[in-house]
VOGU-3710 file (C-alpha; in Angstrom, 3 decimals, decimal comma):
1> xxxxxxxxxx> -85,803/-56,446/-54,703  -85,274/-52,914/-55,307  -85,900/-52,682/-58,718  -89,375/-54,817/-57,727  -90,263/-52,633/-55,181  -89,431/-48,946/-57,467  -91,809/-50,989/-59,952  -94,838/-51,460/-57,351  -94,857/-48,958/-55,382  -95,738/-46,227/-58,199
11> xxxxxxxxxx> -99,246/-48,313/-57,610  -99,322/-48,427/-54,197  -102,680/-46,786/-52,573  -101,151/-44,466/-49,649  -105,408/-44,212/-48,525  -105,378/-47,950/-48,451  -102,353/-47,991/-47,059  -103,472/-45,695/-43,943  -107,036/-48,095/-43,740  -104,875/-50,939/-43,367
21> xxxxxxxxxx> -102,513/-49,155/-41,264  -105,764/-47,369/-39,062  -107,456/-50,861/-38,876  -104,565/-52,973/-37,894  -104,112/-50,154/-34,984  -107,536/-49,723/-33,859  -108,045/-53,929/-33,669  -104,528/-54,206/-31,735  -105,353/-51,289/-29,072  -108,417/-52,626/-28,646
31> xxxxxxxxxx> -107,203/-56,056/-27,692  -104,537/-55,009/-25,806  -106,428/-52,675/-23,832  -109,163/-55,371/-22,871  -106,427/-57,770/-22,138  -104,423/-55,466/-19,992  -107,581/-53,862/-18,276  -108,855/-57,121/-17,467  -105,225/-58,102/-16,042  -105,477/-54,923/-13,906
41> xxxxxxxxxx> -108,859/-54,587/-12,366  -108,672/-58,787/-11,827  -107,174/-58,117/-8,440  -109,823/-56,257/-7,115  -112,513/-58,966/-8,384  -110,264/-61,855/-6,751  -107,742/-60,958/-4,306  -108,017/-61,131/-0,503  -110,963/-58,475/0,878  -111,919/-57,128/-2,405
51> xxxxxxxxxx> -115,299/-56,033/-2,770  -116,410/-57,738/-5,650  -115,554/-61,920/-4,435  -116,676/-64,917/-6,259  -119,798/-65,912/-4,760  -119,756/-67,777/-1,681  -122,709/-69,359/0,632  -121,772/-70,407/4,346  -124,530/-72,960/5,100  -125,373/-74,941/7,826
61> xxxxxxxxxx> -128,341/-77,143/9,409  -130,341/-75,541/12,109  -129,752/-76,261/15,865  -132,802/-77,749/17,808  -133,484/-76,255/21,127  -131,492/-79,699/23,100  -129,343/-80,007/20,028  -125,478/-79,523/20,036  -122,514/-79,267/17,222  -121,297/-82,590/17,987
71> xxxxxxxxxx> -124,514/-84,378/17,530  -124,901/-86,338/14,561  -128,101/-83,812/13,571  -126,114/-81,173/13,001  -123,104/-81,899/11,148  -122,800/-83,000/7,549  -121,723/-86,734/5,940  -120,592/-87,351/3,020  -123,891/-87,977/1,543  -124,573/-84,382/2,396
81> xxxxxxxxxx> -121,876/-82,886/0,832  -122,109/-84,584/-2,626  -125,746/-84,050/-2,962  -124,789/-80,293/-2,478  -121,196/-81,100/-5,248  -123,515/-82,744/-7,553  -126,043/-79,696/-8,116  -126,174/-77,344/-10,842  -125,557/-74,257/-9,112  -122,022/-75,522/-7,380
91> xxxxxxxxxx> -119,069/-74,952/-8,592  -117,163/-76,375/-5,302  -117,575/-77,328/-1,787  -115,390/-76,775/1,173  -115,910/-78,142/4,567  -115,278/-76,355/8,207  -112,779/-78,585/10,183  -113,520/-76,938/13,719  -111,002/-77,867/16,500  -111,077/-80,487/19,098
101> xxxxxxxxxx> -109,323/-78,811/21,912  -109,495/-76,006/24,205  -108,147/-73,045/23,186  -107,003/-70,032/25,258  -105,076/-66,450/24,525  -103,415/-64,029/26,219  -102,848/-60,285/24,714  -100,866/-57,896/26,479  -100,904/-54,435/25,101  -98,014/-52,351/26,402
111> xxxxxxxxxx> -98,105/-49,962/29,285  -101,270/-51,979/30,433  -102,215/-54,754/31,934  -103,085/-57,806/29,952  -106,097/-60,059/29,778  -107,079/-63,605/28,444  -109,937/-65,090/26,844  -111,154/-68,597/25,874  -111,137/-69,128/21,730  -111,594/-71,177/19,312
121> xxxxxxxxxx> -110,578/-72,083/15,848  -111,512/-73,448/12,508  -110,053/-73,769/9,125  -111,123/-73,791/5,736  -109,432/-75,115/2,154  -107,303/-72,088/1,534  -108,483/-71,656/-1,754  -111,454/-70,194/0,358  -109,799/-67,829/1,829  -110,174/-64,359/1,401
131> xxxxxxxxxx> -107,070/-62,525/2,681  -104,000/-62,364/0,403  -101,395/-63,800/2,764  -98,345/-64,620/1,490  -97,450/-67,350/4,082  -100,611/-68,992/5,057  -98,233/-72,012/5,999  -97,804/-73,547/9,432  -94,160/-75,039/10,596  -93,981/-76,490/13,710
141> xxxxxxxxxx> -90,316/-75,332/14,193  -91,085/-72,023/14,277  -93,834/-72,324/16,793  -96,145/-69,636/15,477  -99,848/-69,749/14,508  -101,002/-67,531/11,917  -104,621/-66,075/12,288  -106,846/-64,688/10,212  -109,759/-62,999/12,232  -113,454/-61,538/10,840
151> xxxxxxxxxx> -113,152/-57,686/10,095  -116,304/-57,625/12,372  -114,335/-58,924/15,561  -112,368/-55,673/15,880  -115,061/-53,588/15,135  -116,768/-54,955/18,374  -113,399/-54,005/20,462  -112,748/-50,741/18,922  -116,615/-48,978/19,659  -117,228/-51,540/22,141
161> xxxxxxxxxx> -115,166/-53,478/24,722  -111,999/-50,855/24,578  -114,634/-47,956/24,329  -116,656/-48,953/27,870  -112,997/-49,625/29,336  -111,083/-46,743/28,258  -108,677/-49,277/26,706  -106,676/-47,675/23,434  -108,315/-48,761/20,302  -106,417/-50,778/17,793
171> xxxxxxxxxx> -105,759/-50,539/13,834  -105,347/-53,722/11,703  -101,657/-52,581/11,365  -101,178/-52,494/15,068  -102,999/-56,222/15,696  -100,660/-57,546/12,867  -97,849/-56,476/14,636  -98,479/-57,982/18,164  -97,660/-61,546/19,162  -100,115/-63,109/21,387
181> xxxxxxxxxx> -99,117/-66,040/23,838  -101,622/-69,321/22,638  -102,760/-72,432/24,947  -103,670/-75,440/23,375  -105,002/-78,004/25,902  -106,555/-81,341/25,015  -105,435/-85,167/24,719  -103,504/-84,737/27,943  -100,943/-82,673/26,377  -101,086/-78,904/26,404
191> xxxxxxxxxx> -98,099/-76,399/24,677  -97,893/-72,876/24,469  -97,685/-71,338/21,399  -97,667/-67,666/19,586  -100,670/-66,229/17,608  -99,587/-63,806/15,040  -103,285/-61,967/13,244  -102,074/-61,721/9,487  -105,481/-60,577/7,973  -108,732/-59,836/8,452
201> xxxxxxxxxx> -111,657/-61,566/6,539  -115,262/-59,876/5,254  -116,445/-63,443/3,929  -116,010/-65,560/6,964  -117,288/-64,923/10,449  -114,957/-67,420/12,646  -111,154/-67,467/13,719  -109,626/-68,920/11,231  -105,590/-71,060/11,554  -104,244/-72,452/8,089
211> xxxxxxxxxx> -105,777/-76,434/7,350  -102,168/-77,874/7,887  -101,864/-76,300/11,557  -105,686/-77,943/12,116  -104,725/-81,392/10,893  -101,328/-81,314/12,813  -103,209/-79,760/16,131  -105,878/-82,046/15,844  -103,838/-85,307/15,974  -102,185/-83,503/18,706
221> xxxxxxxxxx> -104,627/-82,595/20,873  -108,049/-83,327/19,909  -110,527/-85,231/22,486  -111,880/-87,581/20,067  -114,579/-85,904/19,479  -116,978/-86,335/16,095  -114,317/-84,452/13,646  -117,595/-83,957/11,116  -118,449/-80,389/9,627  -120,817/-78,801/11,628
231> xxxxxxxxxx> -120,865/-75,483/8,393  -120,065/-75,867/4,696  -118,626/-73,068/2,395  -120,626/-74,110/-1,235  -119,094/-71,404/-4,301  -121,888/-70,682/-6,841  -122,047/-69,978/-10,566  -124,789/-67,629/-10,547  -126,060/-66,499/-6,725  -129,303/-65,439/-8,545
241> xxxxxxxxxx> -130,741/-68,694/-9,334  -133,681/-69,811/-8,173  -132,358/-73,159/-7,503  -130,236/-72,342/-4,514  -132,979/-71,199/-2,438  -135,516/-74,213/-3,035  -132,731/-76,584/-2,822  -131,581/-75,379/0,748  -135,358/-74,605/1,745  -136,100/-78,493/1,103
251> xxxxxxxxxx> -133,088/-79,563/2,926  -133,644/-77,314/5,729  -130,501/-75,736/5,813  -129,745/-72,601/7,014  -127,704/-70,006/4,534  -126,557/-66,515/5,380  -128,961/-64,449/3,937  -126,781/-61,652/2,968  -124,577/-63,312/1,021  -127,237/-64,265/-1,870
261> xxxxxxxxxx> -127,988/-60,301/-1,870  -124,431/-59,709/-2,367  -123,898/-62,523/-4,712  -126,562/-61,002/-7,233  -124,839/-57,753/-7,403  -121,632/-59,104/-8,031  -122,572/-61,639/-10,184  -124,667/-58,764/-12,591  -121,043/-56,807/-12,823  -118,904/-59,867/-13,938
271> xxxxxxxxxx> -122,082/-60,397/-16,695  -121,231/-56,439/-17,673  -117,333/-56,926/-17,797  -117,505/-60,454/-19,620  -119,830/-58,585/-22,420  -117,477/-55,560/-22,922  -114,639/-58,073/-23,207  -116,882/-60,148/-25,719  -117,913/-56,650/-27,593  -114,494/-55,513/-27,786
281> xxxxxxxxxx> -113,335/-58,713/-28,956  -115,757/-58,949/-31,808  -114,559/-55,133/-32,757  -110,632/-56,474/-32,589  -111,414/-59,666/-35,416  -113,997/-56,973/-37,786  -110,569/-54,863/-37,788  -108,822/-58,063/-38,321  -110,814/-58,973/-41,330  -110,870/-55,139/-42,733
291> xxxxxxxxxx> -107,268/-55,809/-42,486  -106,774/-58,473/-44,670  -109,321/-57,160/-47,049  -107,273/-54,026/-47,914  -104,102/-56,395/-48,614  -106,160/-58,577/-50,579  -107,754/-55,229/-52,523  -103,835/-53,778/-52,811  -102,316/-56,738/-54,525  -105,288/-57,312/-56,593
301> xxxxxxxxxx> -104,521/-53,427/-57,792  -101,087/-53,967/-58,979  -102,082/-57,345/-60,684  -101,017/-55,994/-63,764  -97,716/-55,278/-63,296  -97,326/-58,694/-60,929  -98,296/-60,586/-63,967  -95,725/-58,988/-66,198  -92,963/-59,543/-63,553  -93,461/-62,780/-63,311
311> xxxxxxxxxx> -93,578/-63,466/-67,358  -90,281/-62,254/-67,547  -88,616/-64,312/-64,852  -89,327/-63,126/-61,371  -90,439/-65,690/-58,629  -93,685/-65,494/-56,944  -92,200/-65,395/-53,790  -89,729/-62,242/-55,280  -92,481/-60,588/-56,298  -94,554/-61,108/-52,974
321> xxxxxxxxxx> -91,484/-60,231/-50,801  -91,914/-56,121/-51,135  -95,421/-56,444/-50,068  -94,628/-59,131/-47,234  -91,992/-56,650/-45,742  -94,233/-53,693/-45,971  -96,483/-55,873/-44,144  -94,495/-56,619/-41,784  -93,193/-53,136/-41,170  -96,452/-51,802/-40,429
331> xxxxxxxxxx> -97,703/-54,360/-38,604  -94,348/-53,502/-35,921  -95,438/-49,908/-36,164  -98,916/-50,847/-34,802  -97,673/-53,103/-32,068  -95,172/-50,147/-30,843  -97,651/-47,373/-31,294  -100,193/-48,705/-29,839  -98,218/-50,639/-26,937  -97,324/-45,987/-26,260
341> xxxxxxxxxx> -101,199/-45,602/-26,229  -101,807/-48,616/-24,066  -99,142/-47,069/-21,282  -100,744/-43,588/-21,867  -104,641/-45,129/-21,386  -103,529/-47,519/-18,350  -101,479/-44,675/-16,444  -104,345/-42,716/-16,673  -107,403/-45,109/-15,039  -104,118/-46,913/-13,007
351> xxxxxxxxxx> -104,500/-43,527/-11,342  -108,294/-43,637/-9,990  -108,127/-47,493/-9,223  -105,011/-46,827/-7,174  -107,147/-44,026/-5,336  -109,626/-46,525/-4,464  -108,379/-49,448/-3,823  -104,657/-48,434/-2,115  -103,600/-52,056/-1,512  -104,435/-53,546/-4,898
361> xxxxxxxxxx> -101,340/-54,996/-6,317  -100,155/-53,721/-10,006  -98,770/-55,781/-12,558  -97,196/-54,792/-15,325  -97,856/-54,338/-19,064  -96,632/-57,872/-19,965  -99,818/-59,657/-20,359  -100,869/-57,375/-22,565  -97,248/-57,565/-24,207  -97,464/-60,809/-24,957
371> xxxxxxxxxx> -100,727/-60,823/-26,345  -99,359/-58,502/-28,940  -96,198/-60,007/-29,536  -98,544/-63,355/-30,388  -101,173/-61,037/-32,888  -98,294/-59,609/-34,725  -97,000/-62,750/-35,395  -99,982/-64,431/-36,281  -101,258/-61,441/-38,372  -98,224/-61,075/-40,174
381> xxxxxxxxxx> -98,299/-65,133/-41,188  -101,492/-64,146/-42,151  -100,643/-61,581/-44,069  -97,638/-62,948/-45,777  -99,188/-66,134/-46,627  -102,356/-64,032/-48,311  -100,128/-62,260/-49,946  -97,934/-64,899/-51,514  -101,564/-67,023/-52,326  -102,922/-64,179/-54,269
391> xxxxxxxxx> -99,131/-63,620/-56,365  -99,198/-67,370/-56,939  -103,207/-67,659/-58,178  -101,893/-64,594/-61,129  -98,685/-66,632/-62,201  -100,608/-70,117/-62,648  -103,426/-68,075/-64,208  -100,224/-67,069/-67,179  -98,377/-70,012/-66,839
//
């Protein structure tokens, strides 16, 4: 191989060289940036209380003036809900499972007196939830209840109950760390329980318990009362179509207005995002192909002296080895070098996320790893096999 190699590379093009080199580099930042960027900022599209969500409608049918929750006008059948699953603009459907027993709590805030208050609680699927709580699980065994409460809930205490009562106002870290004593009454049976608040919801307006403690409450204690949805929780493709609104006008159901607002504007930054992915995508297989062009364009250089190594003797695959391990070698270069400029780039807008959004969590530089591990092998194939093609189309052309 070395007297191969002292052969060709007296031919070899150190500017095509450096395109191939520059293009390989430029298409592999480029996808490893979008990959890890996307893997980054994800969090603060999906996780619990971001501020862009996936868009969510709470809908419900309107109350008459004698008309109640657990009258059959109000809540929703099955036929309901699958007319709403089968349209266009769902993606999924989650019901409200309210429940059927009294509810009571007691709070007691050190160095003051304590004070109790009727409740009540609903659930939700939990892939509707929007708090990122690590242990949204009931066990009985343990006897606790975890809560999730609306953001808007201790807003009202803070500037208004504890305000008018002189009564210390409360942070979200000082409600997660209190322990509240819980009745549950209903069925003839009543137990006493502790509420623990583990997060605080923007999306939904109601006190929410995890769907396995309402299922395992309800058979406990419920009145048998109609167990039907009174509210529905309907995801969306796009919040912006025009369909929603007619469809929920001609049903007469009732739909948080704010939420379609919202919807729009998040909905119009995902479109953004998904076309800078696309874009830089498109950028990442131009390099690609500018790539293999320059290989192509370097063997076809040296076809010469290919041609005369292989009349006196030397394999194709001898020949094409030198230019498959050059290959090869740069292709590692580009995955290191630009895996240093992907840490340099992400450290640097890591920075001003991390200022914004304090609680986001970070992962690390492995998706993006692995995306590169799986281009350099795949370009490299590439490369080796176009290589070896264009070495074997000169010796049957002499042979």
């Amino acid at each position: 191989m070395n007297l191969v190699w002292k052969l060709l590379r007296r031919h070899v093009s150190v500017a095509q060289l450096a395109g191939f080199f520059l293009a390989n580099l430029f298409g592999m930042l480029v996808v490893l940036l979008s990959v890890q960027f996307y893997s980054d900022v994800i969090p603060v599209f999906t996780q619990g209380d971001s501020f862009i969500k996936k868009d969510y409608l709470i809908v419900s049918k309107p109350v008459s003036m004698m008309g109640t929750l657990t009258g059959h006008g109000n809540v929703f059948s099955d036929t309901d809900i699958g007319d709403i699953r089968r349209q266009r603009f769902c993606k999924s459907v989650g019901a409200f499972t309210a429940a059927q027993y009294d509810v009571a709590a007691r709070v007691t805030v050190r160095g003051m007196a304590s004070f109790s208050t009727d409740m009540f609680f609903e659930s939700v699927p939990d892939e509707y939830v929007d708090v990122n709580v690590n242990n949204w699980k009931f066990d009985e065994k343990e006897n606790i209840i975890p809560i999730i409460l609306p953001r808007s809930y201790l807003s009202v205490y803070n500037f208004g109950f504890a305000q008018s009562r002189s009564l210390p106002k409360l942070s979200e870290g000082v409600i997660g760390m209190l322990a509240f004593d819980v009745w549950l009454r209903g069925g003839g049976k009543e137990r006493l329980m502790k509420g623990k608040v583990v997060g605080f919801s923007n999306r939904l307006n109601t006190i929410l318990v995890p769907s396995d403690f309402m299922a395992w409450s309800n058979a406990q204690f419920a009145y048998g009362n109609n167990g039907r949805p009174a509210r529905l929780i309907v995801e969306v493709y796009n919040p912006a179509d025009e369909n929603i609104a007619l469809y929920f006008q001609d049903k007469g159901y009732e739909v948080e207005s704010d939420k379609l607002d919202a919807g729009k504007t998040t909905f119009f930054l995902r479109v953004v995002s998904g076309i800078v992915l696309a874009v830089g995508l498109l950028i990442s297989a131009l390099s690609f192909y500018i790539l293999m062009l320059s290989i192509y364009l370097l063997v076809q250089k040296n076809a010469d002296k290919l041609q005369n190594l292989l009349l006196i003797g030397y394999s194709p695959a001898r020949v094409s080895l030198p230019y498959q391990t050059l290959t090869i070698l740069m292709n590692l270069a580009v995955l290191l070098i630009a895996t240093g400029l992907l840490v340099f780039i992400r450290q640097y807008y890591m920075d001003t996320i991390l200022l914004l959004f304090p609680g986001m969590e970070v992962t690390g530089i492995w998706p993006a790893l692995a995306v590169g591990l799986v281009l350099f092998v795949i370009v490299s194939l590439i490369n080796m096999w176009a290589v070896k093609s264009k070495v074997i189309s000169i010796w049957k052309q002499n042979s």
